[in-house]
C-alpha positions in Angstrom: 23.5 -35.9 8.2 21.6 -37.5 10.9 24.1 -35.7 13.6 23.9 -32.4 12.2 19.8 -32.3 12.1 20.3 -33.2 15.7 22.5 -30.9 16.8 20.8 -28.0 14.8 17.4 -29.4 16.9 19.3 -29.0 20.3 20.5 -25.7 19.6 17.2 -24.0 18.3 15.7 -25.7 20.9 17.9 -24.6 23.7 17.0 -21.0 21.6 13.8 -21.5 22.4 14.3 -22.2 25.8 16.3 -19.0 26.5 13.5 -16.7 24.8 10.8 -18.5 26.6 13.0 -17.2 30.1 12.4 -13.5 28.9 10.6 -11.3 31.0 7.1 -10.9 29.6 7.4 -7.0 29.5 4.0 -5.0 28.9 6.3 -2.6 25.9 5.8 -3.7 23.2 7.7 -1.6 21.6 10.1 -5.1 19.8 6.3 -6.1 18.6 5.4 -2.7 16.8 8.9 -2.4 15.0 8.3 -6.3 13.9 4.6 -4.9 12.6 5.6 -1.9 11.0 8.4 -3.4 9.5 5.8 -6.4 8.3 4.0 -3.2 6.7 7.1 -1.6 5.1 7.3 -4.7 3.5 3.5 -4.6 1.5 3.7 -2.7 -1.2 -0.6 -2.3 -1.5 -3.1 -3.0 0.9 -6.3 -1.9 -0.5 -9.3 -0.9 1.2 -7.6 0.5 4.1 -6.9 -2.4 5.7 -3.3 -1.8 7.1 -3.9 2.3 7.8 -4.3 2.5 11.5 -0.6 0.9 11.9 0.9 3.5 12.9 3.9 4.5 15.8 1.1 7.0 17.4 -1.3 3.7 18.3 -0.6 0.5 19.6 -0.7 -2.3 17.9 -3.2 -4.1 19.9 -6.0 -1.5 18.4 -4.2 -2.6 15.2 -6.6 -4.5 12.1 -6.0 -8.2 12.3 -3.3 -8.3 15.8 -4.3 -9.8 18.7 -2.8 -9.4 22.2 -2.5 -11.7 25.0 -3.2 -10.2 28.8 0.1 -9.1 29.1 -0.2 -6.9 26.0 2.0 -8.7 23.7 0.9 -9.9 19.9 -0.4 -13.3 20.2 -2.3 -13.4 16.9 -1.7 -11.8 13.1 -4.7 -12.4 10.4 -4.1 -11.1 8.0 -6.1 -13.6 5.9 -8.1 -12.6 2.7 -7.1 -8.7 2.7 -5.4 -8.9 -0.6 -2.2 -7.7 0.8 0.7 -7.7 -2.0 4.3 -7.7 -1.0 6.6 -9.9 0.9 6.9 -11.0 4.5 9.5 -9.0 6.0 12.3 -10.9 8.4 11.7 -8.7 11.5 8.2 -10.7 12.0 10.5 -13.3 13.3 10.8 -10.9 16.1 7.6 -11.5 17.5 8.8 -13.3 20.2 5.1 -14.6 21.8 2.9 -14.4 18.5 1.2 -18.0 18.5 -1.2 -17.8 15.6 0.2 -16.6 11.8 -2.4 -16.2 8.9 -1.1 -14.5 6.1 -3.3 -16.7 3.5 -5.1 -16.0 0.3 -3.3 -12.8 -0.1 -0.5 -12.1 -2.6 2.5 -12.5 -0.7 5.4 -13.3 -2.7 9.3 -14.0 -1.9 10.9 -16.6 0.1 9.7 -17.5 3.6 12.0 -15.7 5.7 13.9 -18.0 7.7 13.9 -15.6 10.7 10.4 -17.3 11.4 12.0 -20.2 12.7 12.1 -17.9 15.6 8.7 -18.1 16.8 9.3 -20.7 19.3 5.5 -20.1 20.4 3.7 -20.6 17.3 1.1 -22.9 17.4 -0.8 -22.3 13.2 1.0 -20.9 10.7 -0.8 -20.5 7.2 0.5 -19.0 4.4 -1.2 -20.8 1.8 -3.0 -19.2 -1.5 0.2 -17.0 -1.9 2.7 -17.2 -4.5 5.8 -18.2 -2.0 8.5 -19.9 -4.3 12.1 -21.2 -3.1 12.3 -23.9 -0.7 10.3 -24.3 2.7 12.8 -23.6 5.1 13.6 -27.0 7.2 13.9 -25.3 10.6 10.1 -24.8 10.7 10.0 -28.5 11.2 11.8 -27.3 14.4 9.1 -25.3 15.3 8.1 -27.8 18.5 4.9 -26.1 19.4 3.5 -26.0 16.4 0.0 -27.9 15.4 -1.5 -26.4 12.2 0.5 -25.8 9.2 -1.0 -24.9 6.1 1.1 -23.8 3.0 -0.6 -25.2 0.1 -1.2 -23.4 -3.2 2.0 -21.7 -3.5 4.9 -21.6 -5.9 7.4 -23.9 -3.9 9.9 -26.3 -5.2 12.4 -28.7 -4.3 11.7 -31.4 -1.9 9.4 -31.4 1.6 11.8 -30.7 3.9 11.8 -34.4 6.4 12.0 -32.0 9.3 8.2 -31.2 9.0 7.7 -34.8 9.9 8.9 -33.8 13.2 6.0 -31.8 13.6 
């Protein structure tokens, strides 16, 4: 058991290593698709919130994303906009997001495991949700990351030891 934790640590984290080589490319046309999709995914957003996503803007005029200086999303908060749905996979396709707040909102659904793919992310917090399943153990993986917050959900099963990595 032991073995296979370890190897599945050396290959995400020679995964990480291989993103982290990408060219930091000012389209971010990969980080829109991953938003939008995010958006296809939430089935209300009241007030507004969510309606200037759209393909004619970018998303760094978007409600709740931050860019970095090389205009790719380095920050989603979408805390506290009472957005109802689930999270969508191609999120894990935001390749330098760092910060992830999708709390107090009524997300439902599994944590996607595609997340595991944010090999940047330094807070994740999805807590006051309604997430049920398992936490998925590769986000104990997650090597960067300092703040993880997923309390008042749905979850069961056991805490996954790999968070004690973290």
């Amino acid at each position: 058991m032991e073995k296979s934790l370890s190897f599945v640590f050396l290959i995400f984290s020679f995964h990480c290593f291989i993103s982290s080589l990408a060219w930091i490319d000012t389209n971010i046309t990969t980080d829109k698709s991953a938003l939008l999709g995010l958006k296809s995914f939430i089935t209300s957003y009241p007030y507004g919130s969510l309606s200037t996503w759209s393909l004619s803007s970018s998303p760094c005029n978007w409600v709740g994303v931050t860019c970095n200086t090389y205009g790719r999303v380095h920050s989603l908060n979408l805390g506290g906009m009472d957005l109802i749905g689930t999270i969508s996979p191609q999120l894990g396709n935001l390749s330098f997001l760092v910060e992830l707040d999708l709390s107090s909102n009524n997300f439902d659904g599994q944590i996607p495991r595609e997340l595991v793919q944010l090999c940047r992310l330094k807070l994740l917090n999805l807590s006051y949700n309604d997430f049920h399943g398992q936490v998925p153990t590769l986000i104990g993986y997650l090597s960067t990351l300092e703040h993880l917050n997923l309390q008042n959900n749905s979850f069961d099963g056991f805490i996954p030891l790999s968070l004690f990595n973290l």
